[in-house]
C-alpha positions as a Python dict, from the first residue, in 0.01 Angstrom:
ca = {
    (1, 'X'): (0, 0, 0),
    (2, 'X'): (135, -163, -350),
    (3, 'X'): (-215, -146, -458),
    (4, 'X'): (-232, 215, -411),
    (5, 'X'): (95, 286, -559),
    (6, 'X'): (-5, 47, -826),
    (7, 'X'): (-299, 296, -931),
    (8, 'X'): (-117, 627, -884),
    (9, 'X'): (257, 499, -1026),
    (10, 'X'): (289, 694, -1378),
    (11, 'X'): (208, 1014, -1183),
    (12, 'X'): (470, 895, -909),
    (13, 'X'): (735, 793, -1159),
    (14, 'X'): (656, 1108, -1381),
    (15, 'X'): (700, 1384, -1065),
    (16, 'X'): (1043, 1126, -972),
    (17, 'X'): (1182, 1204, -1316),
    (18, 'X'): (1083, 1578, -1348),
    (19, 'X'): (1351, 1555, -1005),
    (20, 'X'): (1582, 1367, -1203),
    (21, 'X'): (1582, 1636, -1471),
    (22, 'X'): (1650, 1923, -1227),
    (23, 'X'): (1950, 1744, -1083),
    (24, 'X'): (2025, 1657, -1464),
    (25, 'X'): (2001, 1975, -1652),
    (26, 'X'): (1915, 2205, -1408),
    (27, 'X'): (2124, 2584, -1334),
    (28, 'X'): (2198, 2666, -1036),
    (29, 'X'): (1911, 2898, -1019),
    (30, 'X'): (1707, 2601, -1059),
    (31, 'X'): (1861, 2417, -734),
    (32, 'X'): (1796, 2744, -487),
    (33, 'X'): (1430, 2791, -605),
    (34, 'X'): (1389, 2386, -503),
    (35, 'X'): (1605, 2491, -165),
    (36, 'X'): (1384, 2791, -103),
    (37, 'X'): (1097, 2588, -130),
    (38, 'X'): (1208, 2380, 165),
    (39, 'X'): (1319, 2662, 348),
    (40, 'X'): (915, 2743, 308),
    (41, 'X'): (766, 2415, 396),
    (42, 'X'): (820, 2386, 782),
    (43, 'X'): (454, 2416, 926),
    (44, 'X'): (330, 2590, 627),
    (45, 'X'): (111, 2390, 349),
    (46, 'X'): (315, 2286, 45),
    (47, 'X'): (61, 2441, -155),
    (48, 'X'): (80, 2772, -17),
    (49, 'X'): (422, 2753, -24),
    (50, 'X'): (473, 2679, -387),
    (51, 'X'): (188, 2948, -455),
    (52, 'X'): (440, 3233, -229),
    (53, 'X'): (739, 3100, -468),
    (54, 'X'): (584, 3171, -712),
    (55, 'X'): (490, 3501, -664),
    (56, 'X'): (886, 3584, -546),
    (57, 'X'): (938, 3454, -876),
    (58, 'X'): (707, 3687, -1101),
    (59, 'X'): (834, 3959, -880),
    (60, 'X'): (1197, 3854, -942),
    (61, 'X'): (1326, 3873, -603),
    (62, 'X'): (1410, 3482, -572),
    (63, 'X'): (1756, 3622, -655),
    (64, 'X'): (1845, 3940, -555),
    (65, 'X'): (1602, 4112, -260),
    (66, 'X'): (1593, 4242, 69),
    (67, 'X'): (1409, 4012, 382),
    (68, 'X'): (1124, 4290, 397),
    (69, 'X'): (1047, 4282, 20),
    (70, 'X'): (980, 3902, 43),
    (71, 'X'): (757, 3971, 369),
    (72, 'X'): (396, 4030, 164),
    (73, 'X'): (459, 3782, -57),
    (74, 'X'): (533, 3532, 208),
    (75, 'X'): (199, 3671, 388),
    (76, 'X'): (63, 3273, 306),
    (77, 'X'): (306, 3116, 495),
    (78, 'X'): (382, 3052, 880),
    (79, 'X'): (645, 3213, 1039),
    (80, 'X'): (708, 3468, 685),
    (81, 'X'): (940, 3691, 870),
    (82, 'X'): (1201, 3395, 1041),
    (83, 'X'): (1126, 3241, 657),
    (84, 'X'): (1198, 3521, 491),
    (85, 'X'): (1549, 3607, 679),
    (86, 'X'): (1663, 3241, 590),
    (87, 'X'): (1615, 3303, 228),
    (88, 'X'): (1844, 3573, 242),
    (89, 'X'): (2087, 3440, 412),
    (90, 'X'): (2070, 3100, 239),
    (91, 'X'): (2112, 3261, -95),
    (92, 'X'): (2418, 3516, 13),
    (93, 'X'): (2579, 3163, 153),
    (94, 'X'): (2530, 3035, -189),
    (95, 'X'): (2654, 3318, -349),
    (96, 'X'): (3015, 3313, -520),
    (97, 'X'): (3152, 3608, -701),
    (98, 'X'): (2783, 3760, -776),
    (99, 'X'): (2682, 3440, -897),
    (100, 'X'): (2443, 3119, -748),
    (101, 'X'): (2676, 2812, -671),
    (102, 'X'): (2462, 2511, -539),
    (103, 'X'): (2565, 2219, -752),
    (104, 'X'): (2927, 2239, -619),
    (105, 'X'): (2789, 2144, -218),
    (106, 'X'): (2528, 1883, -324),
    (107, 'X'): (2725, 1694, -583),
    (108, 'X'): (2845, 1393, -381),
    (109, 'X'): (2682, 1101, -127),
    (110, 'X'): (2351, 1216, -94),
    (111, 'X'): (2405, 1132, 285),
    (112, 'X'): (2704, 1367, 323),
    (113, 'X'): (2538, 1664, 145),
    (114, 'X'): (2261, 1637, 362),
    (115, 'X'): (2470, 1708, 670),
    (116, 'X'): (2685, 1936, 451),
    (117, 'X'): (2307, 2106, 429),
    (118, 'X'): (2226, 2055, 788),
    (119, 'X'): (2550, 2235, 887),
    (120, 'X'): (2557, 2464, 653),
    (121, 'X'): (2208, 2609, 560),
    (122, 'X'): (2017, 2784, 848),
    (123, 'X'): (1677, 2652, 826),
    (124, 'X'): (1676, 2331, 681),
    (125, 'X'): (1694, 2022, 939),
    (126, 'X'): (1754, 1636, 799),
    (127, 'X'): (1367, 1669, 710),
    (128, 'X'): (1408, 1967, 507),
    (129, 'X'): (1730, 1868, 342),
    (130, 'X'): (1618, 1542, 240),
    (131, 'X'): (1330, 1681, 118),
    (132, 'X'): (1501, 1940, -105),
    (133, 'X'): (1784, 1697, -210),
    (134, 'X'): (1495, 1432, -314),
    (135, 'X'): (1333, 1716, -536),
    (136, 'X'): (1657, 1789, -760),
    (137, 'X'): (1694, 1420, -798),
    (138, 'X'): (1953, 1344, -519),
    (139, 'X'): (1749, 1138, -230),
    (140, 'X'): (1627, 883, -369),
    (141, 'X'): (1733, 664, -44),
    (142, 'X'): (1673, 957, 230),
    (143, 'X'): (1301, 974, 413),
    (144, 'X'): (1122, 1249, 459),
    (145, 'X'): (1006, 1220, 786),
    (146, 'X'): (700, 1496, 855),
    (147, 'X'): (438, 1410, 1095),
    (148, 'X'): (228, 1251, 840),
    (149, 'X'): (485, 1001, 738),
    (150, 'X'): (535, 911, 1085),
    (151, 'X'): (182, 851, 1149),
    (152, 'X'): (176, 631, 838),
    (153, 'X'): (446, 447, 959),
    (154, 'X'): (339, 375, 1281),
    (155, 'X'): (31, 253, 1103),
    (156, 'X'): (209, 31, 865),
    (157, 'X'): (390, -125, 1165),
    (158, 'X'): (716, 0, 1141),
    (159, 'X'): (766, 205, 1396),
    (160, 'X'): (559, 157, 1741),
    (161, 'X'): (473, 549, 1785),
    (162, 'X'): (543, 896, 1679),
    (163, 'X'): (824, 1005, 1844),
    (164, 'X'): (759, 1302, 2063),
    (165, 'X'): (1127, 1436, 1917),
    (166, 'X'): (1338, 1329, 1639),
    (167, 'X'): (1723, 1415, 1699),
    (168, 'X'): (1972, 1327, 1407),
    (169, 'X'): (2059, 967, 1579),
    (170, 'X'): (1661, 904, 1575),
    (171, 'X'): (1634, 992, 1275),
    (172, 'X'): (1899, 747, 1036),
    (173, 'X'): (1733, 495, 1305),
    (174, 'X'): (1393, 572, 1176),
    (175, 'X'): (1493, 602, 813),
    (176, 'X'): (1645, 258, 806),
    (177, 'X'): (1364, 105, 950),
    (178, 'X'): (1222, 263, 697),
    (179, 'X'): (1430, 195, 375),
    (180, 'X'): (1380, -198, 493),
    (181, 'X'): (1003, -179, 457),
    (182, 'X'): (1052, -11, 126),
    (183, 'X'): (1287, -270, 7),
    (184, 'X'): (1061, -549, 158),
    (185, 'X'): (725, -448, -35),
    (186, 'X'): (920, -381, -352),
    (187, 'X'): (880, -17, -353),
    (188, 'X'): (1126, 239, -367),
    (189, 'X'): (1218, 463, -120),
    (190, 'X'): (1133, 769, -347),
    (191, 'X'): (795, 633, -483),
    (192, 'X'): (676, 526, -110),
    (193, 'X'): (755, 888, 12),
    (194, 'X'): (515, 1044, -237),
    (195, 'X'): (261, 722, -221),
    (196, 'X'): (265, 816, 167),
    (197, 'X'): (187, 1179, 66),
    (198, 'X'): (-76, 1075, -143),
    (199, 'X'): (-277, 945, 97),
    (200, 'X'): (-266, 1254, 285),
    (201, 'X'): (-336, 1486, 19),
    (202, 'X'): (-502, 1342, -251),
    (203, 'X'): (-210, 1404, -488),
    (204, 'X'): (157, 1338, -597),
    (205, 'X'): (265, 1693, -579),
    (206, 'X'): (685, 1765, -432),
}
């Protein structure tokens, strides 16, 4: 593991601060198109899911649209008509006097806007929160726990098997197990996430 995140750490450290400059300098308009992203990712590639942003985005309806208008340009991603509700109803939550208002939740303990997240956002479990709160630069300390990472950790010895189900309890269990194999190689929690992705995917990508 450290030798592989010895040979891929500028591209780790250089996707870790492009977070850090969302959370930084980025609007608020920044924040939801990381948050919509996550509301994308469940059992959908991250590819294809950054690709159907995308094309929101060049249509401009990441901000203002109805659920059927995002529905063929969600057409690459699982589940486009459940996916496409919750952006709608994410962004009218986040909506305050015609304007986007997502700094004001997140700006606190990382830990306690993720279950301000999990409460509050339709969509978005500990997995997806932490995973949107790690790309604007908030999670450096929270796990992303997918399948993949699971499997990785069970291979790394930290956790005996995947868990068939992963309720909240399980999953600050799992995360701290986690967090003291990160802190007991010498790599941070943020840069072992993506190492752990890397070796899925080939690349450091979000």
């Amino acid at each position: 593991m450290k030798k592989v995140h010895e040979s891929i750490i500028h591209d780790v450290r250089d996707r870790l601060a492009e977070f850090d400059a969302i959370w930084r300098d980025g609007t608020d308009e920044v924040l939801f198109r990381e948050l919509v992203f996550c509301l994308l990712t469940p059992q959908s590639k991250a590819r294809s899911c950054w690709n159907a942003l995308l094309d929101i985005e060049s249509l401009g309806l990441l901000e203002q649209c109805t659920e059927e208008e995002l529905h063929e340009p969600l057409r690459r991603v699982r589940f486009r008509f459940t996916k496409a509700k919750r952006v709608v109803t994410a962004r009218e939550l986040f909506t305050e006097d015609g304007v986007l208002a997502v700094r004001k939740h997140i700006d606190g303990p990382p830990a306690a806007a993720r279950e301000w997240l999990v409460d509050n956002v339709n969509g978005l479990g500990y997995k997806e929160a932490s995973h949107f709160l790690r790309n604007v630069g908030r999670g450096q300390r929270l796990a992303i726990l997918d399948r993949h990472i699971l499997g990785n950790l069970v291979e790394l010895g930290v956790l005996d098997e995947v868990p068939s189900s992963t309720t909240p309890k399980r999953y600050i269990e799992i995360e701290q197990a986690m967090a003291g194999f990160s802190d007991g190689i010498g790599i941070p929690m943020d840069e072992l996430d993506l190492v752990l992705w890397y070796l899925e995917a080939g690349e450091v990508f979000k």
